[in-house]
N, C-alpha and C positions, 0 to 999 in steps of 0.2 A: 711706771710712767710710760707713757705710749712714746714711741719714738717717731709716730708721722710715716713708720714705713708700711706699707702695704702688700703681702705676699701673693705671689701667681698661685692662681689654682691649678694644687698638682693635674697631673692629665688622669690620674686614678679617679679623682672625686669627679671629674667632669662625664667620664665612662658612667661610673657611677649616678650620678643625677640623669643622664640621658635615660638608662633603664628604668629608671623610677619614673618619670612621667611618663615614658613608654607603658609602663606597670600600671598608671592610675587613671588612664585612659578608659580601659574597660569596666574598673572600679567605678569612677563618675555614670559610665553610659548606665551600669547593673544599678545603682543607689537610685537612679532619674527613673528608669524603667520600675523600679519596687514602688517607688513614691506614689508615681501615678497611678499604679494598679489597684495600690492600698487607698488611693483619694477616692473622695464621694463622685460617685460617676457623676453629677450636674457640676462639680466644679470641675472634676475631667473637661465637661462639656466647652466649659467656659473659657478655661485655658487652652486647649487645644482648638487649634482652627480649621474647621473643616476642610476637607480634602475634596476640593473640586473635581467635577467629574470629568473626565479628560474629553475633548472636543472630536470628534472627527475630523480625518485626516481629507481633504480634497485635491484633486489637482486643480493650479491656480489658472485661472481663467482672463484673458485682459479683460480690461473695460471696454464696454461697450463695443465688444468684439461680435461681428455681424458675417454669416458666411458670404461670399461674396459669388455667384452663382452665376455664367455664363450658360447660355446656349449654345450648344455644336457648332462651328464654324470649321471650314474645310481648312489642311491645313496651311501653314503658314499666310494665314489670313490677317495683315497687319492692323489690328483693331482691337479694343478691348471692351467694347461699349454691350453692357450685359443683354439688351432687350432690343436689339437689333434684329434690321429682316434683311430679307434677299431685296434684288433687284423693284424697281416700281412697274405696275403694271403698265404692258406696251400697246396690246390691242385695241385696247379701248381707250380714248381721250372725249371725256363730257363736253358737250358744248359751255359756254361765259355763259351764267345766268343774273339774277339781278345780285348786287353787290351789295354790304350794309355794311355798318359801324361794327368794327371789331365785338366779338361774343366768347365768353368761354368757351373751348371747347377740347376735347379729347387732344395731349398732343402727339405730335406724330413721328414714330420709332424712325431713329437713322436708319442708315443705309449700309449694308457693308461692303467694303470694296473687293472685287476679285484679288485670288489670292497672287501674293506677292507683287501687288501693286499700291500705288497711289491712285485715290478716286479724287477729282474736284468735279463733281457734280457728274455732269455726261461724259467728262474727260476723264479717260485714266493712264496714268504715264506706269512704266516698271519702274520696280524702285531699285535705283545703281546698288550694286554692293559696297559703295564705301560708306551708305546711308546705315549706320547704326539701327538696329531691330526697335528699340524705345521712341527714340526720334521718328521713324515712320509710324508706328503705329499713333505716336499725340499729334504728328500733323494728321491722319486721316481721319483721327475721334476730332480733330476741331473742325476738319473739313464736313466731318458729316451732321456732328452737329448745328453748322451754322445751316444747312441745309435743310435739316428736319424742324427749326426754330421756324425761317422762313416759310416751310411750307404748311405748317402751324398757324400763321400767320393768316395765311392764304386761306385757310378754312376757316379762319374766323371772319371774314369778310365776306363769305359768303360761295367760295371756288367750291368743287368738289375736288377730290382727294385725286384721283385722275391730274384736274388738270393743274391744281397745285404741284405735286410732284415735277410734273413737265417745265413748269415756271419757274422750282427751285430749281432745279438742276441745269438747267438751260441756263442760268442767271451766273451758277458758280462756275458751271464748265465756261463758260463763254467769258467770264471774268477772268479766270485763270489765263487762258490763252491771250488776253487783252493786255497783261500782267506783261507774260511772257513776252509779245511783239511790241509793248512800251519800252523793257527795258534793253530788247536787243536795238530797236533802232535808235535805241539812246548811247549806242557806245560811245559811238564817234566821238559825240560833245562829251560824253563823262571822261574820257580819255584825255580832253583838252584840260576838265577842269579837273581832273588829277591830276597835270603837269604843272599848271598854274599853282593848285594845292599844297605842290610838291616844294616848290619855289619857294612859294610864302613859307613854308614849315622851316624850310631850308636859313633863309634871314631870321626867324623868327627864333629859331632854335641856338643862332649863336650869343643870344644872351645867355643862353643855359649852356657854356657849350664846358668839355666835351660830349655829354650825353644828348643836349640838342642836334648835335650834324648828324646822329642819325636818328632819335626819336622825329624832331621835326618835319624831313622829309617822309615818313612812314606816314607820320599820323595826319599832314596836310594835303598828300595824295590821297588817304582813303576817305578824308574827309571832303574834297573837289569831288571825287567818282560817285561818292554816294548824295551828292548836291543834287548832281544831275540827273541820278539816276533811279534813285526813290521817289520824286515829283513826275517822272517819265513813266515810271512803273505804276505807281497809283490813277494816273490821268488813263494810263491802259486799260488798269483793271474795271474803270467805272464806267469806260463806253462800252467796254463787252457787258459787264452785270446789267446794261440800260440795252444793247444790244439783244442779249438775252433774254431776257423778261421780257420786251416788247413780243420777239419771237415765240416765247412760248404762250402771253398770253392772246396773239391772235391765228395761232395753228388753230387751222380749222380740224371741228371734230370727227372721229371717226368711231366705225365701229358700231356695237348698241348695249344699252345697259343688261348688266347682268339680271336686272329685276325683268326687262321686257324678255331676254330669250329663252330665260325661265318660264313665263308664264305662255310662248306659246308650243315652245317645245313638251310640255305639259300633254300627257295625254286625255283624251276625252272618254271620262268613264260612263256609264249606263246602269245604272241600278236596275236591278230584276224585276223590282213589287212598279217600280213605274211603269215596264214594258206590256202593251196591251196583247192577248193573245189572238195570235193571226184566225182570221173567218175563212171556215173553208168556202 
């Protein structure tokens, strides 16, 4: 009669059983391998699944990965703009011919600025050293591209390339410095109205206080200086750009086209079967 008790497996029988299935490991592998060699190779075929051909290896590639190829530029030239030229042509400025409704046309490569500067148009200021190397190079790709946009512009109206160039550039340099003399002669009052600013932040801030006594006055001065002094700055920058552009589009012309001193710097040749032979 069974008594309900259950005895521990000595530790001999457990040695024991581990070597055995250690043992019938290669037994199973040897019985699977005879099986299949003694099978009808179609039903080999069937059971076994084919063994794919291994892929070549590549190295991985991003998407839609494009080299990104600049032109020579001297160095420290702060610009990144791939298809960029040198300076616009000086000598020659085309006379205003007739004018027409905007046209497709060709547009026309920025500008790059000398090296280790800021360009806005005709103006070029050094760039300080505490201006970050990224920062000047995307202010002078936006400066040059708003330039080359403009003077794109200008050929589709009918300008020649000449005096486009002179238009934009005269438009952005002369806006820039309009910029600059709006918002110096704007201190004074931006000064007033950052003190006022300062004040109001100052009341305004002891709702929120402690953090209002000093958020408030920070952010209600900078808020007064820049009232006064961004409307100052913009009203600058748009009588120099009207400044500008008036000036360049009525600079009178100079110079003469490269077509005319081509053709008369041209020498004059004489064909031989034309020349009649001298009578003595």
């Amino acid at each position: 009669m069974a008594t309900g008790k259950h005895r521990a497996p000595s530790p001999q029988r457990q040695k024991v059983g581990s070597v055995v299935a250690a043992g019938a490991v290669p037994l199973v592998m040897a019985l699977i391998g005879t099986g299949t060699a003694n099978a009808d190779p179609a039903q080999a075929a069937v059971t076994q699944p084919e063994q794919q051909p291994i892929a070549p290896e590549y190295d991985a590639v991003a998407p839609n990965a494009a080299p990104y190829v600049t032109a020579p530029k001297p160095a420290n030239t702060r610009s990144s703009l791939p298809w960029a030229r040198t300076g616009p042509e000086t000598d020659y400025l085309s006379p205003v011919g007739p004018l027409h409704l905007p046209t497709a046309v060709a547009p026309v490569p920025p500008i790059l600025p000398p090296p280790g500067q800021f360009r806005f148009g005709d103006q070029q200021v050094p760039v300080p050293d505490f201006v970050p190397v990224e920062t000047s190079i995307q202010i002078n790709d936006a400066s040059a591209n708003t330039e080359a946009n403009l003077a794109t512009f200008l050929d589709s109206i009918g300008l020649e390339r000449s005096r486009s160039d002179r238009i934009a550039q005269e438009t952005l340099g002369t806006a820039a410095r309009g910029a600059a003399v709006g918002s110096t002669v704007a201190i004074p009052a931006a000064m007033m109205g950052s003190t006022v600013g300062a004040v109001a932040g100052l009341v305004t801030g002891l709702v929120f206080f402690p953090v209002g006594l000093v958020a408030g006055p920070i952010l209600g001065g900078v808020a007064g200086y820049m009232a006064v002094s961004v409307p100052a700055t913009i009203v600058g920058a748009g009588v120099g750009a009207v400044v500008g552009a008036t000036n360049g589009f009525l600079a009178p012309p100079r110079g003469m086209s490269p077509d005319a001193v081509d053709g008369e710097d041209a020498p004059e040749t004489i064909e031989a079967e034309d020349s009649e032979p001298a009578i003595a």
